[in-house]
MMTF fields as JSON, N, C-alpha, C and O atoms, coordinates in Angstrom:
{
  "mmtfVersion": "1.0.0",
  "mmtfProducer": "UNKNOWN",
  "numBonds": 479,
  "numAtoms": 480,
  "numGroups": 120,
  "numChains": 1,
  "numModels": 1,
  "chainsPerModel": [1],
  "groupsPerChain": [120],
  "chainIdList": ["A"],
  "bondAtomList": [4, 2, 8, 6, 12, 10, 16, 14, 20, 18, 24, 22, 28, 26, 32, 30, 36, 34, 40, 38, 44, 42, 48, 46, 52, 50, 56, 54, 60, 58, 64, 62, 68, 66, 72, 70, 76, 74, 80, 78, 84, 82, 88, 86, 92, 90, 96, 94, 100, 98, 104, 102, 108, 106, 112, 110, 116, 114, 120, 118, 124, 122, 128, 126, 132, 130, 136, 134, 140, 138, 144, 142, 148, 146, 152, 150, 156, 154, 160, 158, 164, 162, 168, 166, 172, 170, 176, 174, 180, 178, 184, 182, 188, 186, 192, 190, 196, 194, 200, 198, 204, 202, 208, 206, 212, 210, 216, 214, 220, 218, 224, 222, 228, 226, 232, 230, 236, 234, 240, 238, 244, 242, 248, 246, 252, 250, 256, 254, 260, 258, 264, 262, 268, 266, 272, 270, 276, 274, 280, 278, 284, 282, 288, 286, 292, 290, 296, 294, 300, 298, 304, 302, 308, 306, 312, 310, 316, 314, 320, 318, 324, 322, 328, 326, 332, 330, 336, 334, 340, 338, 344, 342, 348, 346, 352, 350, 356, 354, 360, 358, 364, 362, 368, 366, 372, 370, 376, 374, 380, 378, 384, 382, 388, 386, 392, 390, 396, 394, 400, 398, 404, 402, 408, 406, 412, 410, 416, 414, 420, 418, 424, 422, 428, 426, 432, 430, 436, 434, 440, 438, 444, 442, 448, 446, 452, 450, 456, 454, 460, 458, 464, 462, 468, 466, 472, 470, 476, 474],
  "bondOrderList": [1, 1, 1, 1, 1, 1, 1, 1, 1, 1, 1, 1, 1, 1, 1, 1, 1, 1, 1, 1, 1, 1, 1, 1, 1, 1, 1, 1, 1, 1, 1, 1, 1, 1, 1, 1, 1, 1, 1, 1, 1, 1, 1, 1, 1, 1, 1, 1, 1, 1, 1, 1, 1, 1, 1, 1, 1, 1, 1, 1, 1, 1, 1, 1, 1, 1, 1, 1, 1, 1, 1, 1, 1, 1, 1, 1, 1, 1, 1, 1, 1, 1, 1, 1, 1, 1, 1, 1, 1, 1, 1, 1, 1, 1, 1, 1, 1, 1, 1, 1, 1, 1, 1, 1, 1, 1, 1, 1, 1, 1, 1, 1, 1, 1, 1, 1, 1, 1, 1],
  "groupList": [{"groupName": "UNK", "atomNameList": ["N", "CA", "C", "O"], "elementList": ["N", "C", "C", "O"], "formalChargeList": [0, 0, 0, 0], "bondAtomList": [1, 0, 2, 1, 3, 2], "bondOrderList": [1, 1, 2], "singleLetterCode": "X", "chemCompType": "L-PEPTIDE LINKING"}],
  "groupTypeList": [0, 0, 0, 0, 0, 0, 0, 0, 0, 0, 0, 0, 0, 0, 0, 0, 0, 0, 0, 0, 0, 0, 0, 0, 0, 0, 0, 0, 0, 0, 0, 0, 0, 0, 0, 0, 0, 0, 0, 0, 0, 0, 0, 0, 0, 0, 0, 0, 0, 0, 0, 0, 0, 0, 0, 0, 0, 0, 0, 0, 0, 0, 0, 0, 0, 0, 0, 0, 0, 0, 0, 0, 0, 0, 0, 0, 0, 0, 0, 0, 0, 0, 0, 0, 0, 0, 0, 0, 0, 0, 0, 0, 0, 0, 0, 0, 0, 0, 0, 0, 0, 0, 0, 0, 0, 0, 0, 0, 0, 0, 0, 0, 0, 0, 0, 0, 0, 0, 0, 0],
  "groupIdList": [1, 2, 3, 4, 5, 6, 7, 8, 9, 10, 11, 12, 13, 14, 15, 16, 17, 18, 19, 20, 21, 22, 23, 24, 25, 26, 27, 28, 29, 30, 31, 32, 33, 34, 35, 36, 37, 38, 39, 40, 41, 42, 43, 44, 45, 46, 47, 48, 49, 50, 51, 52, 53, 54, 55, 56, 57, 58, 59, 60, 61, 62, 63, 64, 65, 66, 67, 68, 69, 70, 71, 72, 73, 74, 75, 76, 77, 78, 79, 80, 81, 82, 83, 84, 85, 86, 87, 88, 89, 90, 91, 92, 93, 94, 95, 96, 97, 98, 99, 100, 101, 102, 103, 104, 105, 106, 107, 108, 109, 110, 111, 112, 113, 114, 115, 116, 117, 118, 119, 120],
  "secStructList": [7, 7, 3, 3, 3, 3, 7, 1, 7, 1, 3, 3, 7, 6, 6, 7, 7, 7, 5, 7, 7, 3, 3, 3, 3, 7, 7, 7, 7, 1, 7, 7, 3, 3, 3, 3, 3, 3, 7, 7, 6, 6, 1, 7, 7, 3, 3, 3, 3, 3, 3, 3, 1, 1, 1, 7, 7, 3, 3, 3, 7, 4, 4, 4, 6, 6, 6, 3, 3, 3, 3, 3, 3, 6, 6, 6, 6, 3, 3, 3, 3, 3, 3, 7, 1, 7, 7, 1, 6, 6, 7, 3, 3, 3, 5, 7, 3, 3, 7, 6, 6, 1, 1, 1, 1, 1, 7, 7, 3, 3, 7, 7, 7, 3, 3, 3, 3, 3, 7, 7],
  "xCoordList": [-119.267, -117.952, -117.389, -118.045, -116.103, -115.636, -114.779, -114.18, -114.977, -114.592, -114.031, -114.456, -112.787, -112.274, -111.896, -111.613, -111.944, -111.856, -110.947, -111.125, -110.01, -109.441, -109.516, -110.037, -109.064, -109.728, -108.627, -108.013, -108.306, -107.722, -106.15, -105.509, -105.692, -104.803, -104.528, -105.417, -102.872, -102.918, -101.913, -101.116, -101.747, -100.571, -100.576, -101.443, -99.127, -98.907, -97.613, -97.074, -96.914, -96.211, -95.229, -95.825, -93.716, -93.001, -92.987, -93.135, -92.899, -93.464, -95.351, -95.893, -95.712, -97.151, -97.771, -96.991, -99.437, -100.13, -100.847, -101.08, -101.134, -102.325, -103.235, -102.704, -104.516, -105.011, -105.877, -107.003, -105.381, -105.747, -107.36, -107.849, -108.246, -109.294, -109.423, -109.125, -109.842, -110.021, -111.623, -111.83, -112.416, -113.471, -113.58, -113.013, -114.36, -114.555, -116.369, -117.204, -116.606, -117.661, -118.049, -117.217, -119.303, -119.173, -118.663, -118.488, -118.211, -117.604, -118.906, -119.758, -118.599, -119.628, -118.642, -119.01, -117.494, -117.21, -116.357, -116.415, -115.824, -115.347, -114.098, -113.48, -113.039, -111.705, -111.595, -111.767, -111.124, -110.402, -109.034, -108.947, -108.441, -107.3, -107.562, -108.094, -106.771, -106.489, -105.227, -104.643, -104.777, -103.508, -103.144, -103.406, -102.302, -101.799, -100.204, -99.164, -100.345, -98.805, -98.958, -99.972, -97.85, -97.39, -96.38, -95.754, -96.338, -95.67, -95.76, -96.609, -93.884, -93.416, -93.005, -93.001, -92.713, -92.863, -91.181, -90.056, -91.465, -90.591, -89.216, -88.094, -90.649, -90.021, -90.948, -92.136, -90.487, -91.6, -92.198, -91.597, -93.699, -94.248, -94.022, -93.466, -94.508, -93.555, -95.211, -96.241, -94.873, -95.57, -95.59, -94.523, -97.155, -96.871, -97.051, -96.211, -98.137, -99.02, -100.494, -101.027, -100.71, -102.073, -102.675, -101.946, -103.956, -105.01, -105.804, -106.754, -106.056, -106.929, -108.403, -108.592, -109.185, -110.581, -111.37, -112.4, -111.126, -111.835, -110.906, -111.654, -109.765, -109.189, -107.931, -107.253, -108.156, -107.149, -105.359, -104.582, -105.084, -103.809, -103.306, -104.162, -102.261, -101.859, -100.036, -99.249, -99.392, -98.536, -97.984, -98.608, -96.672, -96.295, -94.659, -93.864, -94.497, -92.96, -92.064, -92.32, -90.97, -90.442, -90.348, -90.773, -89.436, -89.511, -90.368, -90.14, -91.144, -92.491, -93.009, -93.744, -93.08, -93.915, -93.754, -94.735, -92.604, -92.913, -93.749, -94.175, -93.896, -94.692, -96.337, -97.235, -96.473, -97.48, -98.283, -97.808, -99.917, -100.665, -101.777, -102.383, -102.271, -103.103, -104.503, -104.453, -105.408, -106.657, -107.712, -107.661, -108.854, -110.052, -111.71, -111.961, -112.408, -113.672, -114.675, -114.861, -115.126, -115.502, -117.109, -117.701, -117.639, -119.167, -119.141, -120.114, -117.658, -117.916, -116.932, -116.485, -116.924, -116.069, -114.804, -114.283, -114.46, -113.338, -111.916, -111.843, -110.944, -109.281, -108.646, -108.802, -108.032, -107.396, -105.978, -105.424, -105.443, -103.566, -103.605, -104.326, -103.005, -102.437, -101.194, -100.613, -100.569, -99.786, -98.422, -98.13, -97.89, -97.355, -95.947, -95.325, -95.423, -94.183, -93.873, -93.057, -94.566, -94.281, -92.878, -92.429, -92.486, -91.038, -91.964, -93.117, -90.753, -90.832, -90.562, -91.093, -89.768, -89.975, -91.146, -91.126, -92.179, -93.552, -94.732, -95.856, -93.945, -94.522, -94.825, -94.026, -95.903, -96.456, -98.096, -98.919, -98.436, -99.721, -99.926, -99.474, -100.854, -101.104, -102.39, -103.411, -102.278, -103.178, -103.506, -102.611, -104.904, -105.506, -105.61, -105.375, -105.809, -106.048, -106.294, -105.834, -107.433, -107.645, -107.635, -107.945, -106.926, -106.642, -107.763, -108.096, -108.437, -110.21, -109.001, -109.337, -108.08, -107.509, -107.211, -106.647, -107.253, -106.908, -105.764, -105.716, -104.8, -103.303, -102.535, -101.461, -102.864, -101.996, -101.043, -99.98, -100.767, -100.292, -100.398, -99.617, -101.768, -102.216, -103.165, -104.259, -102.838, -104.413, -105.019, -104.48, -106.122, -107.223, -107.895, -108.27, -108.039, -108.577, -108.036, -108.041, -107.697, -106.804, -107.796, -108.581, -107.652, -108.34, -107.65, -106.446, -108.494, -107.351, -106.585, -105.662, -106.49, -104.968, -105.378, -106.487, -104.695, -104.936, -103.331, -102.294, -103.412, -102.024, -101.607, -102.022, -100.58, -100.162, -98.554, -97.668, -98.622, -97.346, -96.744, -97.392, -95.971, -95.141, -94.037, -93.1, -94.468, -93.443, -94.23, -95.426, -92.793, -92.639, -93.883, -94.09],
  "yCoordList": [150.229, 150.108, 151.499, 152.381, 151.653, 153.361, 153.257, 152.333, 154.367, 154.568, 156.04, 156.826, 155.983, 157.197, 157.407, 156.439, 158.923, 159.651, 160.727, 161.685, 160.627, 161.411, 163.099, 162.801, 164.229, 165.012, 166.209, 166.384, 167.121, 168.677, 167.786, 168.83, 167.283, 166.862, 167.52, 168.152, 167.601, 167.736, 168.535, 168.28, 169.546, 169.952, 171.841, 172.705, 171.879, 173.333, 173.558, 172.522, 174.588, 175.319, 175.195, 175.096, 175.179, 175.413, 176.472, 177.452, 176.741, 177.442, 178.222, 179.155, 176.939, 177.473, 176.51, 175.808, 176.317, 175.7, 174.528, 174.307, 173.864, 173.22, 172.524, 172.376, 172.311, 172.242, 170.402, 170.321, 169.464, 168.282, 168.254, 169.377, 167.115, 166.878, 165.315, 164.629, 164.929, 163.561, 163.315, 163.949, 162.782, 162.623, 160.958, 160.143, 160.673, 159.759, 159.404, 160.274, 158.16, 157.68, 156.685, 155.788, 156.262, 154.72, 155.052, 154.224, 156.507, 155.571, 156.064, 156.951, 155.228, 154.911, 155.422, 155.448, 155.695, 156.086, 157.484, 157.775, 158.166, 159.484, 159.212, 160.017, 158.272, 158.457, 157.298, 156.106, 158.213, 157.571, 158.597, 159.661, 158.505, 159.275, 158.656, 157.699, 159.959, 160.067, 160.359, 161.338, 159.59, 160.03, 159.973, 159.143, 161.386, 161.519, 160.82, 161.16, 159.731, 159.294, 159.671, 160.089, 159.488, 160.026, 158.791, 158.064, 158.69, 157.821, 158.179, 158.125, 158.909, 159.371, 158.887, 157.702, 158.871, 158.034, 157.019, 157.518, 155.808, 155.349, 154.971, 154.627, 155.441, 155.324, 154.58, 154.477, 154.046, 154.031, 154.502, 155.366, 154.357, 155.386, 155.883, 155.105, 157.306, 157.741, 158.466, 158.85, 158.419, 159.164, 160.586, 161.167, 161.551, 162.807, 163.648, 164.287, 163.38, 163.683, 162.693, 161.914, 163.246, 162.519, 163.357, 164.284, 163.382, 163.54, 163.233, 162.705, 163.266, 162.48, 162.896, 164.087, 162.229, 163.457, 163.622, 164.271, 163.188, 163.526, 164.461, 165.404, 164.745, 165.574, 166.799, 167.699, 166.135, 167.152, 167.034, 167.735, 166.03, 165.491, 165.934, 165.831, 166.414, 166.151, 165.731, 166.459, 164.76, 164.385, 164.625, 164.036, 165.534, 165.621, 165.045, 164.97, 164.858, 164.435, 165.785, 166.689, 165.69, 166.63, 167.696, 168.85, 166.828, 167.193, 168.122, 168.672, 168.229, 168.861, 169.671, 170.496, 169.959, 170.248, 172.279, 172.993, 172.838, 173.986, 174.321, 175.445, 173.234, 173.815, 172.987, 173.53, 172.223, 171.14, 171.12, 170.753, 171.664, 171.4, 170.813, 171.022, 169.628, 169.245, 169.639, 170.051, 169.541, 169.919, 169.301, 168.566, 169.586, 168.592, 169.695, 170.586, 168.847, 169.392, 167.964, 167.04, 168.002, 166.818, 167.126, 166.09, 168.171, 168.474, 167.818, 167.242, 168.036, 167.34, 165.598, 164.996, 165.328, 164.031, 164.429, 163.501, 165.333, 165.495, 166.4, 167.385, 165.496, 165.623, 166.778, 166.45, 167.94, 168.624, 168.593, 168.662, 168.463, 168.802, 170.106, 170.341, 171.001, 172.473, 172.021, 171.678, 171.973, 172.15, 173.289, 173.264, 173.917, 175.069, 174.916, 173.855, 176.201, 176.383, 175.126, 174.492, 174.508, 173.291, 173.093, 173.935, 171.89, 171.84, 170.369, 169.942, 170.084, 168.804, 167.614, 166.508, 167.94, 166.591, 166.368, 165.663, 166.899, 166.776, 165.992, 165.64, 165.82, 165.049, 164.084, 163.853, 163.121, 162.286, 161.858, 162.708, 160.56, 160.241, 159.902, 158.828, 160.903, 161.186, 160.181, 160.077, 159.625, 158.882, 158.938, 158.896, 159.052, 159.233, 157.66, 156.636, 157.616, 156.153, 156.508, 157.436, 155.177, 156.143, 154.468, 153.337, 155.318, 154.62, 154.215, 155.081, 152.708, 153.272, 153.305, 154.294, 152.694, 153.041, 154.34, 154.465, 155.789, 156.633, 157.309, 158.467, 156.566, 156.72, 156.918, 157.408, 156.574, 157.181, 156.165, 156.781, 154.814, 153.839, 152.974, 152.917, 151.905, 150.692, 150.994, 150.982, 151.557, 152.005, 150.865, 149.766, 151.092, 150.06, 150.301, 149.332, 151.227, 151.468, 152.768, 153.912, 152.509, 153.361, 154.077, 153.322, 155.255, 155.421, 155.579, 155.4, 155.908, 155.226, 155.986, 155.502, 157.512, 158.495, 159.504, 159.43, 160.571, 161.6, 162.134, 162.283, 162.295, 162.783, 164.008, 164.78, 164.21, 165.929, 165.873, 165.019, 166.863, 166.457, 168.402, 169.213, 168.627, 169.792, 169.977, 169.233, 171.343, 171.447, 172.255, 172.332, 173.062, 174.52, 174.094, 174.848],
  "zCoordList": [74.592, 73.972, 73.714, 73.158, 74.16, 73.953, 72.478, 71.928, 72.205, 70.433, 71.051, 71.898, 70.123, 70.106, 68.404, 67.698, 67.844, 67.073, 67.12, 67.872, 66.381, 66.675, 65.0, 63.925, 65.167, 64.173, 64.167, 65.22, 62.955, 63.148, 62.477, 62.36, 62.254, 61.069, 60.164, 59.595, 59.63, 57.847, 58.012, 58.915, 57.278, 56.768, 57.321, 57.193, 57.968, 58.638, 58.183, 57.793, 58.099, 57.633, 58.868, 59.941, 58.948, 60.169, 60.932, 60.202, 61.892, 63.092, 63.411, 64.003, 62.464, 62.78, 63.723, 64.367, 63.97, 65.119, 64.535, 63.346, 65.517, 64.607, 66.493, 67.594, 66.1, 66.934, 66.934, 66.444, 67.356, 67.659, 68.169, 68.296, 68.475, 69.264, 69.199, 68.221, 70.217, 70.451, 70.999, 72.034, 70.677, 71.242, 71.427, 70.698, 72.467, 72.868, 73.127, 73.373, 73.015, 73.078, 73.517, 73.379, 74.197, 75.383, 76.352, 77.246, 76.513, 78.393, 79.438, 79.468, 80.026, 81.443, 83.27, 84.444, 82.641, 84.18, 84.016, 82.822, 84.515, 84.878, 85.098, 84.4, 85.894, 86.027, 85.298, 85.55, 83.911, 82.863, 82.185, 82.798, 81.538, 81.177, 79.462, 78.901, 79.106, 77.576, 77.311, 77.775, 76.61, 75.909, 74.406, 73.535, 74.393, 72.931, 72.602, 73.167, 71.504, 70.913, 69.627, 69.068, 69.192, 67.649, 67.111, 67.883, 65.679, 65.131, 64.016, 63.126, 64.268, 63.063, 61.838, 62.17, 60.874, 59.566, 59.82, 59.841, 59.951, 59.815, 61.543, 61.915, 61.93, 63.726, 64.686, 64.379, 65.84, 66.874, 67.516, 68.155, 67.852, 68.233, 69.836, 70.611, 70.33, 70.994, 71.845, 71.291, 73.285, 73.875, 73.928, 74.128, 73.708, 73.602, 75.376, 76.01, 75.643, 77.009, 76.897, 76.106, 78.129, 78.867, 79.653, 80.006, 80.145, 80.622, 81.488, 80.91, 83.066, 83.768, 83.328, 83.084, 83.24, 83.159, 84.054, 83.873, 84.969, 86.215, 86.963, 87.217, 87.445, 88.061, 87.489, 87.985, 86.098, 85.202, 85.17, 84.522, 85.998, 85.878, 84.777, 83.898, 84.348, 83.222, 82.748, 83.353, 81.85, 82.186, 80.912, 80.029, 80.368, 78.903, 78.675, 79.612, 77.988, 77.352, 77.11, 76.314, 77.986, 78.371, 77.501, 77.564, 76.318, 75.131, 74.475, 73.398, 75.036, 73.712, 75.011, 74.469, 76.511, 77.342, 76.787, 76.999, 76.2, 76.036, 74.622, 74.359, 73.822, 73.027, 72.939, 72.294, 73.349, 73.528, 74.799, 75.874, 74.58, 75.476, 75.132, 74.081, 76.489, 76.777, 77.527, 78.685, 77.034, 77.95, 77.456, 76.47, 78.181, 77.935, 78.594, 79.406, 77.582, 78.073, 78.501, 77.709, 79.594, 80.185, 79.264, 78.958, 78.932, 78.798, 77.245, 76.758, 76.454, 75.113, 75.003, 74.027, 76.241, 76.284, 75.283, 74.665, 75.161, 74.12, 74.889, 75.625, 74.285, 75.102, 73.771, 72.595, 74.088, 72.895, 73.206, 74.303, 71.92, 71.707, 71.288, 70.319, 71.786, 70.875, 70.859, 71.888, 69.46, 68.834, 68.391, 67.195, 68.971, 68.91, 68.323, 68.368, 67.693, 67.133, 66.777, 67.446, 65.518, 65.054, 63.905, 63.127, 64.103, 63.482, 62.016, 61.961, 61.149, 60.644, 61.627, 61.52, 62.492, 63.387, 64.104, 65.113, 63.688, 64.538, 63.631, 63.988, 62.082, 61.388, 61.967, 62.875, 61.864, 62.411, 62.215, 61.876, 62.447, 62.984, 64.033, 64.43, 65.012, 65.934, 66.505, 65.825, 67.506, 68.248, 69.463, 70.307, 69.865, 71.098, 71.957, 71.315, 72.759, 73.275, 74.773, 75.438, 75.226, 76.86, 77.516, 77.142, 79.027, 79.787, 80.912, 81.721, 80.984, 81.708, 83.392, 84.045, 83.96, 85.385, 85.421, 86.507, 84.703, 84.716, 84.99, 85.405, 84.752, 85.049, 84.407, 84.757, 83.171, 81.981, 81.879, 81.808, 81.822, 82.003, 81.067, 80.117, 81.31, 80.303, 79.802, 80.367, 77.857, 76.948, 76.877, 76.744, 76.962, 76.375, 75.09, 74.432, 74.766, 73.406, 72.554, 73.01, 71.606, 70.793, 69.263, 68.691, 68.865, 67.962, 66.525, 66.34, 65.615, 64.317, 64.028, 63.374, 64.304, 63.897, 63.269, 62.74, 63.169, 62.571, 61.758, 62.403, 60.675, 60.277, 60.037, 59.173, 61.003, 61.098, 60.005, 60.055, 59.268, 58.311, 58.176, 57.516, 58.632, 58.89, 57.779, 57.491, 57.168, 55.74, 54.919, 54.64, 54.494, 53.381, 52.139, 51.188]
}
């Protein structure tokens, strides 16, 4: 059974960083994808980027692609968000969820959130 965790949350100052991690556990095959959404207080939640982990695909929301990166370490099963030049609209709880077709498409398992909250 794959379990994801997600970790590196909490509270940053505007235009500072913050650094996400997602780890995953149970999986049994290699082309799977990870993806990061967010759901901001009082909105729907919204795709950030994704991850293939077998070939490094990576797919971000336009929106965010100059300050927001994705990467992954296959040796710690774990997907990272860097966070950059963060605003209050980046407030949010942040969620990992992986895709086992590796496409970044249909999650199958979602992990419980991490809350990033941006402000003086």
């Amino acid at each position: 059974q794959v379990q994801l965790v997600e970790s590196g949350g909490g509270l940053v100052q505007p235009g500072g960083s913050l650094r996400l991690s997602c780890v995953a556990s149970g999986v049994t095959f290699d082309n799977y994808a990870i993806g990061w959404f967010r759901q901001p207080p009082g909105r729907v939640r919204e795709g950030v980027s994704c991850i293939n982990m077998k070939d490094g695909t990576t797919n971000t929301a336009d929106s965010l692609k100059d300050r927001f990166i994705i990467s992954k370490d296959n040796t710690k099963n774990t997907v990272y968000l860097q966070m950059n030049r963060m605003t209050p609209e980046d407030t949010a709880v942040y969620h990992c969820a992986a895709d086992y077709d590796g496409r970044c498409q249909g999650y199958d398992t979602w992990g419980q959130g991490t809350k990033v909250t941006v402000s003086s």
